[in-house]
C-alpha positions in Angstrom: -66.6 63.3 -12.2 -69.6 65.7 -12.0 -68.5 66.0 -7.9 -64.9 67.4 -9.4 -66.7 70.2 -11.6 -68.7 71.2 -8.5 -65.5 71.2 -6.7 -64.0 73.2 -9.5 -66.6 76.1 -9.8 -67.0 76.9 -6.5 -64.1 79.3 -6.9 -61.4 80.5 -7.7 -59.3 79.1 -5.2 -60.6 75.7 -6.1 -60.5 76.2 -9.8 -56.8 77.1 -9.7 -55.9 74.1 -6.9 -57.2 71.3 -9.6 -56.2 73.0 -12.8 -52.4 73.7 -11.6 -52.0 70.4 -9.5 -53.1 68.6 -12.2 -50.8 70.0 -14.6 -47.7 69.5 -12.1 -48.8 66.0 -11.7 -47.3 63.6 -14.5 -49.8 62.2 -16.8 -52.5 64.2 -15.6 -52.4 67.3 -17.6 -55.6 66.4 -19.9 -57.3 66.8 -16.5 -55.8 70.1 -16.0 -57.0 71.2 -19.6 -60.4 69.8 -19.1 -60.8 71.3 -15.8 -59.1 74.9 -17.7 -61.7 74.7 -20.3 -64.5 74.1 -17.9 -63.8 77.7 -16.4 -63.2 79.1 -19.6 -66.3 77.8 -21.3 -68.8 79.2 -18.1 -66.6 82.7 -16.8 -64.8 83.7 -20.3 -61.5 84.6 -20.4 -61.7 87.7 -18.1 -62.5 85.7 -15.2 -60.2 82.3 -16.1 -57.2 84.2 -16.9 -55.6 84.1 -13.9 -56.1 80.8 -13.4 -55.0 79.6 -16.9 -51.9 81.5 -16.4 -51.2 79.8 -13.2 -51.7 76.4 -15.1 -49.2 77.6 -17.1 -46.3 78.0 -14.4 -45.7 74.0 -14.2 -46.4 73.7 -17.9 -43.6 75.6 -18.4 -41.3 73.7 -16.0 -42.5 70.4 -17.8 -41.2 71.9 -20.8 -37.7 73.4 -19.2 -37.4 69.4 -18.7 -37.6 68.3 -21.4 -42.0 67.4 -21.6 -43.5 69.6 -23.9 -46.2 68.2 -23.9 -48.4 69.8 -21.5 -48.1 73.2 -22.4 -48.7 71.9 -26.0 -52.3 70.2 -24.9 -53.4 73.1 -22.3 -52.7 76.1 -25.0 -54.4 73.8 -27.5 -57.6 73.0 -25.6 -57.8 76.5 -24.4 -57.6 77.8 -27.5 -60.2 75.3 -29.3 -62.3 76.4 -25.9 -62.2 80.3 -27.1 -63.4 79.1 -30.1 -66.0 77.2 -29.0 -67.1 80.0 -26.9 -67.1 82.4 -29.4 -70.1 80.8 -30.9 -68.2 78.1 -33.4 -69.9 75.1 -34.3 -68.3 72.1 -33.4 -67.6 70.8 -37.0 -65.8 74.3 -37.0 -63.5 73.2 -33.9 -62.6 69.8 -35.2 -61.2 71.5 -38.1 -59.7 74.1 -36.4 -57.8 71.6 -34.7 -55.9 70.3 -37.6 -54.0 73.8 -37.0 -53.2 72.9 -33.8 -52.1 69.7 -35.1 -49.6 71.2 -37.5 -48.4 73.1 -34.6 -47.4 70.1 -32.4 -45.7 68.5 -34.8 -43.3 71.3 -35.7 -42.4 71.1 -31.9 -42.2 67.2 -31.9 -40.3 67.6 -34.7 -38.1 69.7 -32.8 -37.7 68.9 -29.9 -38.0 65.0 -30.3 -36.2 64.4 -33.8 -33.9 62.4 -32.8 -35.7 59.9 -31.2 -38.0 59.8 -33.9 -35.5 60.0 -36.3 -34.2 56.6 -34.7 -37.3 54.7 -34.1 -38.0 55.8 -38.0 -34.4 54.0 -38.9 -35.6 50.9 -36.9 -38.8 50.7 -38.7 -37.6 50.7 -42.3 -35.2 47.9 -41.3 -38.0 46.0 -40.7 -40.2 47.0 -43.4 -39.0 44.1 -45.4 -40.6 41.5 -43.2 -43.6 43.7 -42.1 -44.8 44.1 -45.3 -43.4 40.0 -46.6 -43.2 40.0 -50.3 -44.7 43.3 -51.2 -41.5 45.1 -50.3 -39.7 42.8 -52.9 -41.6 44.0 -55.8 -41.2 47.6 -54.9 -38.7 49.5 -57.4 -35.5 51.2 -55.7 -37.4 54.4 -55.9 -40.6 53.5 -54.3 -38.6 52.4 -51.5 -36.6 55.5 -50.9 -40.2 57.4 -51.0 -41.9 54.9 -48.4 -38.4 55.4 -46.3 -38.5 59.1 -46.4 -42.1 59.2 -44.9 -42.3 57.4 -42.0 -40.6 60.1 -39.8 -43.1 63.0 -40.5 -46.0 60.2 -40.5 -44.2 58.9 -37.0 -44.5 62.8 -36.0 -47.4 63.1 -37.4 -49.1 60.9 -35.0 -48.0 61.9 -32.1 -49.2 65.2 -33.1 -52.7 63.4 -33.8 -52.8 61.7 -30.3 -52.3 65.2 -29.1 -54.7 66.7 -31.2 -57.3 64.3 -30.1 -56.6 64.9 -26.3 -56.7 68.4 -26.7 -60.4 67.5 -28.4 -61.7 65.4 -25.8 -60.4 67.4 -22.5 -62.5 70.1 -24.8 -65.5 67.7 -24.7 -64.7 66.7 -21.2 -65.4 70.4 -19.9 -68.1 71.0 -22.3 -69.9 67.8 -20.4 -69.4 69.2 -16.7 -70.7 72.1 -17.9 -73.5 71.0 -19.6 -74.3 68.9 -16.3 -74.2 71.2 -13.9 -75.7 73.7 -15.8 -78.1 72.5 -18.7 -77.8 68.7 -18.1 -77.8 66.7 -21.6 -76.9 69.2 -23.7 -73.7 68.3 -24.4 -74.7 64.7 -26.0 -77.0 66.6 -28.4 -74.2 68.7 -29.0 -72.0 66.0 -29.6 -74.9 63.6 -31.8 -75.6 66.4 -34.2 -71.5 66.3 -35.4 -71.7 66.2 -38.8 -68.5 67.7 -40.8 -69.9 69.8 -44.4 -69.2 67.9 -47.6 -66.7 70.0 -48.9 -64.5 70.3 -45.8 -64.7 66.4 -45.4 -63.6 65.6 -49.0 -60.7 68.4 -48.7 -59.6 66.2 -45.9 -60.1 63.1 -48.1 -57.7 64.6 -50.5 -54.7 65.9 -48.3 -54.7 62.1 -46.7 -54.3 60.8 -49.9 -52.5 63.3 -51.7 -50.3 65.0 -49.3 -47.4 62.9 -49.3 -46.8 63.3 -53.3 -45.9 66.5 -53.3 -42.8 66.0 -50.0 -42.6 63.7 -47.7 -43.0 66.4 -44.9 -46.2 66.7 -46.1 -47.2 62.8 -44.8 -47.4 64.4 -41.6 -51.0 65.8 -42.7 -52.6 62.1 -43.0 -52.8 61.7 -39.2 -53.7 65.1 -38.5 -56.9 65.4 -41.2 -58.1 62.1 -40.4 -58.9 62.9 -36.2 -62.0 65.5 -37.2 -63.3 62.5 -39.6 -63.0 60.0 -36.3 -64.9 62.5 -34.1 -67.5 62.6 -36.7 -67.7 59.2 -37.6 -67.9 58.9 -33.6 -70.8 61.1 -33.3 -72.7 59.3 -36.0 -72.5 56.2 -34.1 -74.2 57.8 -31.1 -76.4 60.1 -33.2 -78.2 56.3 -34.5 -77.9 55.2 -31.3 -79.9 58.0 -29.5 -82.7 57.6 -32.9 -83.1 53.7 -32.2 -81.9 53.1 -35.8 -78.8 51.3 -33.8 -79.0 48.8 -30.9 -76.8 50.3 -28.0 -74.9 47.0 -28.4 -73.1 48.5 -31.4 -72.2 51.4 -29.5 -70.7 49.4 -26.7 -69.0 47.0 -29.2 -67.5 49.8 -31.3 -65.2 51.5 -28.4 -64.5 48.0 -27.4 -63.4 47.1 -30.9 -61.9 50.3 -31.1 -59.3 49.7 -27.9 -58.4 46.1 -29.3 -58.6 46.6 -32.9 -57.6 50.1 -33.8 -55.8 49.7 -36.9 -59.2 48.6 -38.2 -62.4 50.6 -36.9 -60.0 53.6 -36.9 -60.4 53.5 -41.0 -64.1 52.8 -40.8 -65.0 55.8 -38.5 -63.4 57.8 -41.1 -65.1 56.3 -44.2 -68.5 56.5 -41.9 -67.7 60.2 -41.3 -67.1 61.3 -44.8 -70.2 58.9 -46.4 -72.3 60.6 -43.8 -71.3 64.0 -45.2 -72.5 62.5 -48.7 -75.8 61.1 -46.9 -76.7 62.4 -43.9 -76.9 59.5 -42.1 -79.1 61.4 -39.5 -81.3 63.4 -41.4 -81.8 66.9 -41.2 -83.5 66.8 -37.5 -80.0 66.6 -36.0 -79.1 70.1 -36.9 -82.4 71.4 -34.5 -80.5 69.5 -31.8 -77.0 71.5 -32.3 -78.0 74.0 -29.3 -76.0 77.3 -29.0 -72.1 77.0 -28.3 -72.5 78.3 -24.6 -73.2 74.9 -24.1 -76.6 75.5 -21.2 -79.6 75.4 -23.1 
């Protein structure tokens, strides 16, 4: 991977051949963010706008077919990459992302209703064996409420799979340039995560909350719970990197992670926001943040 960033900032020619053939290529448009961000981060805006516009040319067709998508996760990485540039902390980012978040889902929501609309139908059919006997002793109002959210939670995370790509396409150019230029910074970067207390509880309460005052509103549980993941993330490697964690539970937590989602996926958020009660890491980690240009 570090061979493609060389590639990459050699030039401008070569910049623009891997960010725009990556975005015309299906699937690959995280690659063409990543690669985007990468010249964004190290020239500024000045010098990457002309390549980030032609990115944009096949994002655009995408969209005209019907894929959204793309544009959605370039503007969105480039935009959390400005931010990041600007001097932002990354705490700041993550949490700047939930905006972004928000904004995909109005467009899923859009352009994909239907389809989401009908998966949501085919779900609440099945709720009454998913959930067995519970769904029995729900009143005829509860179930109308748990009904009339699982569309905007179905939107909702899509828009958080976005959201998180967006993220770590972010992180993926922030690590080329931290290794061609100021090699290891990024994972101290990345180690010293830590989301404030207040910020971290706010999100606490809108996962919880949210849905209670409209059903649109469900939408926000996916979104506000992908900063607490990153965080709880970098905790993981933040005891790792002190000793106070073997590296086995590292490797056992992304492998639990890919089989057993549903579950770690909870705990990285409760690890995040018990860390912002504790700090976890100690107050050390913050001399370890480095500036946001990301080389030293």
């Amino acid at each position: 991977m570090r061979a493609l960033a060389d590639f990459i900032m050699r030039g401008r020619v070569q910049a623009t051949l891997v960010v725009v053939g990556c975005a015309a290529l299906p699937l690959l448009f995280w690659l063409s963010a990543a690669a985007g961000s990468l010249v964004f981060l190290r020239r500024g805006f000045k010098d990457a706008s002309g390549i980030l516009a032609w990115a944009l040319l096949p994002a655009l067709v995408w969209w005209f077919f019907g894929e959204p998508r793309t544009l959605m996760v370039l503007l969105g990485t480039f935009g959390l990459a400005a931010l990041l540039r600007a001097g932002q902390s990354w705490s700041r980012v993550l949490l700047f992302s939930i905006a972004w978040g928000l904004v995909y889902g109005v467009i899923l929501g859009s352009v994909f209703r239907e389809p989401i609309e009908a998966l949501a139908q085919v779900l609440e059919k099945a709720l009454p064996q998913m959930l067995d006997g519970l769904y029995q002793q729900l009143t005829v109002e509860e179930r109308a409420r748990l009904g009339s959210v699982i569309a905007p939670v179905l939107t909702g995370l899509i828009a958080a799979l976005l959201q998180a790509v967006s993220l770590l396409a972010l992180m993926l150019g922030r690590y080329w340039q931290a290794a061609l230029y100021n090699p290891g910074g990024f994972g101290s970067e990345f180690r010293a995560i830590r989301l404030p207390l207040v910020p971290a509880l706010l999100l606490l309460v809108c996962m919880l909350i949210a849905p209670n005052f409209g059903s649109e509103l469900a939408m926000l549980t996916p979104l506000c719970s992908v900063p607490l993941v990153f965080a709880g993330l970098a905790l993981i490697h933040g005891l790792v990197a002190q000793k106070r964690l073997a590296r086995f539970w590292l490797v056992g937590m992304y492998v639990t992670l890919v089989l057993f989602m549903q579950l770690i996926y909870p705990l990285l958020v409760v690890l995040a926001i018990v860390d912002s009660l504790i700090d976890f890491r100690g107050r050390s980690a913050s001399k370890d943040a480095g500036d946001a240009n990301g080389e030293g």
